[in-house]
DOKOLSE-887685 format. One record per residue (C-alpha): x negated, y, z negated. Coordinates in steps of 0.2 Angstrom, whole numbers, plus 5000, padded with zeros to 4 digits. Layout:
XYZ...
END
This chain:
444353345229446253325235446353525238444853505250445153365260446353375275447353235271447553125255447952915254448252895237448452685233449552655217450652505212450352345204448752235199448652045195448452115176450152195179451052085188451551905190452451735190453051705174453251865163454152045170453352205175454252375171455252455186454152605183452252605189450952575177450452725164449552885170450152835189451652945192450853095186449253055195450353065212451253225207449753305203448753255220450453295229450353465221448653505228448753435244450353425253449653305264449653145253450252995258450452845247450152655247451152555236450752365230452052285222453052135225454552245225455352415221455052525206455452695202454852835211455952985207454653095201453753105217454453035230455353205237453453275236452753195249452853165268452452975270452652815260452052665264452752485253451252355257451652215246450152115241449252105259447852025255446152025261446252155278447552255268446452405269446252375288447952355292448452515282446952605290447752555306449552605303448952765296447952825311449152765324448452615332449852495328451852525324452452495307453752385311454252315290455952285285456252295268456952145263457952195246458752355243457752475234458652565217458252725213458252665194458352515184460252565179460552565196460252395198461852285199460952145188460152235177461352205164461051995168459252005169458551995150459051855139460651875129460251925109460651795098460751675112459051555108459051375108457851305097456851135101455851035089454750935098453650805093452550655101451350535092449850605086450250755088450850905078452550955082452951095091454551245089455051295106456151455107457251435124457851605129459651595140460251715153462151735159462251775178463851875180463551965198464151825208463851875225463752035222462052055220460752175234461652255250463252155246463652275230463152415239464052395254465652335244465752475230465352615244463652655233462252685241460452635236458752725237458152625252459452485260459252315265458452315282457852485282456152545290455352695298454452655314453252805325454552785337456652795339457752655346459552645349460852505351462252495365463352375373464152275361465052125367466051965359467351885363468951935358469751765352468751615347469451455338468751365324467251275327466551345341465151455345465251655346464051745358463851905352462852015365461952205364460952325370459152405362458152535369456552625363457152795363455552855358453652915366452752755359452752575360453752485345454752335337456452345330457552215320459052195326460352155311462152075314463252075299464751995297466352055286467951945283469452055281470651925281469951795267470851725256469951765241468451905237467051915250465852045252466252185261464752125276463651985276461951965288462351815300461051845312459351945317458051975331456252065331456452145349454552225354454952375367454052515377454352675378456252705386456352485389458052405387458152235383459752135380459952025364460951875362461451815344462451635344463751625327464151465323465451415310464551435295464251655300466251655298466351525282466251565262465951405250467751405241467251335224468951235221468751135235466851115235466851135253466351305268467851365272468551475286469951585285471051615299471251795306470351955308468351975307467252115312465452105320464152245314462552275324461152405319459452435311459852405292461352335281461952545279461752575298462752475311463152575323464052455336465652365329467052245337468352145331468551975335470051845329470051665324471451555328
END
């Protein structure tokens, strides 16, 4: 069948038997899926494929055999009609993921802070007039990470994720231009950031604009850049339309844990502005007193 027809949407991912509140699903798709899309794939080099899950999984086995994927989360009742209608043209994607996808579990950099610690159980004896009483086995987790957890650790250690935070393919191009922020600001105040978008491409579309903030001169450890600021912007073809983002204080603050209080740290910082966490194009300095 998949040899025969022109072009093949193959719909793989999760279920509500497979995935939920309240227990974990593997980073790999259920049994019998990956080979099901490598084998289709095989036969017909025009398959694309639908994935439902609530986030990513592994998909290193097929992923380089196939021209289009498309991540639909659980989209409910007119999921088939929207995906009809992103497939055949007649709307834009215009999805941002809103995690970094890994290419495998190890990857992850909370994997090893995910499962409870061996050994670690509390036990509870419960018990309540007239009734039996109850053992209760409480499992206990030890979240070492910090902030280093999604784009922050990949942008820091210089790794780079499958997908990055913020990414997403759209049937048309757009670029950014014109960055402008003031050069000095003092504390307190609000920083205008201002920039350019244009639809470079043939077809109407929506970008995400994603401004990111990095704190070179902190005082202690910060991520290397932080999102401080975003804006869907719809354009047609060849449009320009300019985008103002407004930092406050918090966008240059980190919480400093000894003082239990958002702090600011005099000196240098650098606005980022592009289409994902791993693309920002534009770039400018600008210095707190």
């Amino acid at each position: 069948m998949a040899t025969k027809a022109d072009v093949v949407v193959l719909a793989v991912g999760f279920s509500p038997h497979t995935e939920g509140e309240g227990y974990d699903r593997t980073f790999a798709l259920p049994w019998g899926q990956d080979a099901l899309v490598e084998a289709v794939a095989a036969a017909n080099p025009h398959t694309m494929v639908t994935l439902t899950a609530g986030g990513s999984l592994d998909t290193r086995r097929w992923l380089s055999k196939v021209p289009a994927l498309l991540h639909t989360y659980y989209p409910g009742q007119e999921g088939g009609t929207a995906v009809a209608e992103v497939l055949f043209g007649k709307h834009n994607p215009e999805g941002k993921l809103p995690v970094s996808f890994d290419r495998s579990w190890e990857e992850n950099p909370s994997a090893a802070y995910y499962y409870p610690i061996k050994g670690a159980d509390t036990k509870l004896h419960v018990t309540e007039n007239g009734k039996p009483p109850v053992d209760y086995v409480i499992p206990h987790l030890k979240y070492e990470d910090g902030l280093m957890v999604g784009y922050r650790y990949w942008t820091t250690t210089g790794n780079h994720p499958l997908f990055p935070f913020g990414y997403g393919l759209s049937y048309t191009t757009f670029s950014f231009s014109n960055l402008q922020a003031p050069a000095m600001f003092a504390s307190g105040t609000t920083v205008p950031v201002t920039f350019d978008v244009t639809n470079t491409g043939s077809v109407a579309g929506a970008e995400v604009a994603q401004l990111y903030v990095s704190d070179p001169s902190a005082k202690v450890s910060r991520p290397e850049r932080e999102l401080k600021g975003f804006e869907k912007v719809r354009l047609a073809p060849g449009e320009t339309k300019h985008v103002t983002l407004n930092l406050d204080a918090r966008a240059f603050s980190y919480w400093d844990s000894t003082a239990h209080k958002w702090t600011i740290d005099p000196g240098k910082f650098v606005i980022r502005v592009g289409d994902s966490s791993e693309s920002t194009p534009l770039s400018a300095e600008v210095t707190l007193n």
